[in-house]
C-alpha positions as a printed Julia matrix, in Angstrom:
181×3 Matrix{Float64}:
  28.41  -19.64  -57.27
  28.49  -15.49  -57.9
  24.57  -15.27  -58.03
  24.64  -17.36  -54.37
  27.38  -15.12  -52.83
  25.37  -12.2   -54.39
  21.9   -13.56  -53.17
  23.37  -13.98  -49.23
  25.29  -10.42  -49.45
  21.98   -9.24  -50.35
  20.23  -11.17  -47.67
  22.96   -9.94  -45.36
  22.36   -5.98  -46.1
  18.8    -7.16  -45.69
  19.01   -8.07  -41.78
  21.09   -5.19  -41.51
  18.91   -2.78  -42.67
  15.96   -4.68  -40.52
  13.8    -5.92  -43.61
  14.13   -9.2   -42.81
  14.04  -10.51  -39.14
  15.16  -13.79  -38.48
  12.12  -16.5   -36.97
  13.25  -16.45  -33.4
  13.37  -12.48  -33.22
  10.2   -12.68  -34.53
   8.71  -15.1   -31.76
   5.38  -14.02  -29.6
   6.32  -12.25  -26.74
   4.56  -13.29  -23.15
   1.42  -12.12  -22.85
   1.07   -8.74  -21.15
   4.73   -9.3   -20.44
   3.64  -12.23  -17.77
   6.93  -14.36  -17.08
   5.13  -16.4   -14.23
   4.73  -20.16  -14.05
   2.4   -22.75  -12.97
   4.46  -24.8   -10.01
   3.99  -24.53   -6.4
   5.01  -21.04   -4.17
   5.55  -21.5    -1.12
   7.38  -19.39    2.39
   7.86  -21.53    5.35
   7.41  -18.38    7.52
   4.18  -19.01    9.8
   2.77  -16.19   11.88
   0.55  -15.42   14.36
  -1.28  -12.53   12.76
  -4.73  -13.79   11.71
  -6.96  -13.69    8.41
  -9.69  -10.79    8.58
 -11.37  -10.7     5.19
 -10.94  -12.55    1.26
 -11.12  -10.67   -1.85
 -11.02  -10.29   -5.37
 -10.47   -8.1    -8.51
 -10.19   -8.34  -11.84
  -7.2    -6.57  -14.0
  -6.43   -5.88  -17.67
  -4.34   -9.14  -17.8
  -4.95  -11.25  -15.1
  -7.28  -12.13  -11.7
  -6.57  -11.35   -8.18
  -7.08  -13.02   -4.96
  -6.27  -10.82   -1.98
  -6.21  -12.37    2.0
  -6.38   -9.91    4.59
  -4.09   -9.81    7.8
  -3.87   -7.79   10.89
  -0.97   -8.15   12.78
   1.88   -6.97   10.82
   3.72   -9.99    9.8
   5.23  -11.36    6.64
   2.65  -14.3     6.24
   3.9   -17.66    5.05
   1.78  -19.75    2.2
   1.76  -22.83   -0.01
   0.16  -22.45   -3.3
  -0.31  -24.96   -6.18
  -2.25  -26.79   -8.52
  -3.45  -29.4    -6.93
  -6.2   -31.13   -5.2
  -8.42  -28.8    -2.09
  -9.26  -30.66    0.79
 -11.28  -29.11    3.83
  -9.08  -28.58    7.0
  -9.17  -31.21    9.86
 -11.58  -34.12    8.24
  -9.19  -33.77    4.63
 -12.65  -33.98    2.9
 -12.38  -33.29   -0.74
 -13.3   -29.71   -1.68
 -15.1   -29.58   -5.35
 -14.01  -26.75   -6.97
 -15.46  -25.17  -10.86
 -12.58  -25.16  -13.28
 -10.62  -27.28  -15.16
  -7.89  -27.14  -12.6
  -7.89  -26.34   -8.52
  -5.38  -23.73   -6.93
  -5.15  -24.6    -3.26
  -3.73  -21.75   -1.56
  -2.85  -22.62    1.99
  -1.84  -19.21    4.18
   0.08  -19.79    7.3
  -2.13  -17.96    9.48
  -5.56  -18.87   11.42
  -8.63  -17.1    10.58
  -9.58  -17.4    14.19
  -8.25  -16.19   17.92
  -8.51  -17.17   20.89
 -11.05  -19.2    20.06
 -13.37  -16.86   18.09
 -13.06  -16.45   14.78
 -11.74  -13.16   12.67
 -13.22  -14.43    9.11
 -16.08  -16.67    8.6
 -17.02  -16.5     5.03
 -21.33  -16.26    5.13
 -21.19  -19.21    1.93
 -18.11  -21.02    2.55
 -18.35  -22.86   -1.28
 -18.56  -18.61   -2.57
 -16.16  -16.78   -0.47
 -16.22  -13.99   -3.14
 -18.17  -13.65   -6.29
 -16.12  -14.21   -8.91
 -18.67  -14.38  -11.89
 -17.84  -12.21  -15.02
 -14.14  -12.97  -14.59
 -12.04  -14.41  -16.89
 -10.02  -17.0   -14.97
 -11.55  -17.41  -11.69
 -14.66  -19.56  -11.73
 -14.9   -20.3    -7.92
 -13.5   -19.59   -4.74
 -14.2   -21.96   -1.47
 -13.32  -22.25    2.03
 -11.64  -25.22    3.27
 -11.42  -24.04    7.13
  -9.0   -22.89    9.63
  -6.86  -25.7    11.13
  -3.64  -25.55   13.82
  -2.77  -22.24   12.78
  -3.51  -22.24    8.85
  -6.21  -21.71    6.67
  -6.81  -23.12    3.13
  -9.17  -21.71    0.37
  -9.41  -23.26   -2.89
  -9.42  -21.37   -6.07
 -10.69  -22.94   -9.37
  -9.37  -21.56  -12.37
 -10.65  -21.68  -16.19
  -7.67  -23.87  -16.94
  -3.67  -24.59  -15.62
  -2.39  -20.73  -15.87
   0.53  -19.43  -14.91
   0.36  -17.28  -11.21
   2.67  -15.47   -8.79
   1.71  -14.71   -4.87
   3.2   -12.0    -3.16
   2.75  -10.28    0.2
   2.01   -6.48    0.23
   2.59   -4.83    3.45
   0.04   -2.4     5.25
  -1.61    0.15    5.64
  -1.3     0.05    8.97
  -0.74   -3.28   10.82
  -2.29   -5.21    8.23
  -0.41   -7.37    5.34
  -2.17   -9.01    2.24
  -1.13  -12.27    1.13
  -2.17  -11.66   -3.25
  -2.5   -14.69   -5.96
  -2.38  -13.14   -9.19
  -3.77  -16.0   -12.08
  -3.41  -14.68  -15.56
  -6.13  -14.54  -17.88
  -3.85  -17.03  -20.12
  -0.52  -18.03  -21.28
């Protein structure tokens, strides 16, 4: 019973002294820090700014998606994994990827009848090869007042969307995908 008391004081003045940390303290921290998850976003908001331009970039830890407004509003969106279907006709939108992002922004890409984005190859919006999570980006059209592009991702990673205000007039609706979990 002494060499037991003696082994845990020892064990004790151990974790005290930080020699030996106990399995959860020692667990992998998120990567990059990334606390995001993979279920739907969404704002109800709808505007009546409309979508000028569709972008991307690539980061240290993760891949961005950037939509373009002019009007000055606080755009509203749905995003999730789930099936992309074109606008109108609800004709399935094929996507590369293990898993489709369907990002539906609150906004029209046209007025007045004309439109303010037409992508020139509506199944490559942006040219996303080299990246580490995106593998395609598609248009699905501009319907009633919102637009829906469909994103497809390397695999079901976390994201977070956000809306960045100016310069100017303008607003960006951003879908940030990490590169994994």
């Amino acid at each position: 019973m002494k060499k037991l008391i003696s082994w845990l004081a020892a064990l004790v003045l151990a974790m005290g002294l930080g020699l030996v940390v106990p399995s959860s303290a020692g667990a992998a921290e998120p990567y990059c820090g990334i606390r995001w998850g993979s279920t739907p976003e969404y704002s109800k908001v709808y505007t009546g700014d409309v979508i000028t331009d569709v972008r991307s970039g690539r980061h240290a830890c993760f891949d961005r998606l950037v939509v373009d407004l002019r009007g000055g509003d606080v755009p509203g969106y749905n995003v999730a994994y789930t099936a992309v279907a074109e606008q109108g006709s609800g004709k399935a939108v094929p996507l590369r990827g293990a898993a489709d992002l369907r990002i539906i922004v609150h906004a029209p890409a046209y007025k007045d009848g004309k439109a303010t984005y037409f992508p020139k190859n509506r199944k490559e919006v942006v040219d996303v090869s080299g990246y580490r999570t995106f593998r395609q980006v598609a248009w699905a059209g501009s319907f009633e007042g919102q637009t829906t592009i469909g994103l497809g991702v390397r695999a079901r990673l976390p994201y977070r969307v956000f809306v960045l205000d100016g310069p100017g007039n303008k607003t960006r609706l951003v879908v940030d995908v990490a590169h994994r979990w």
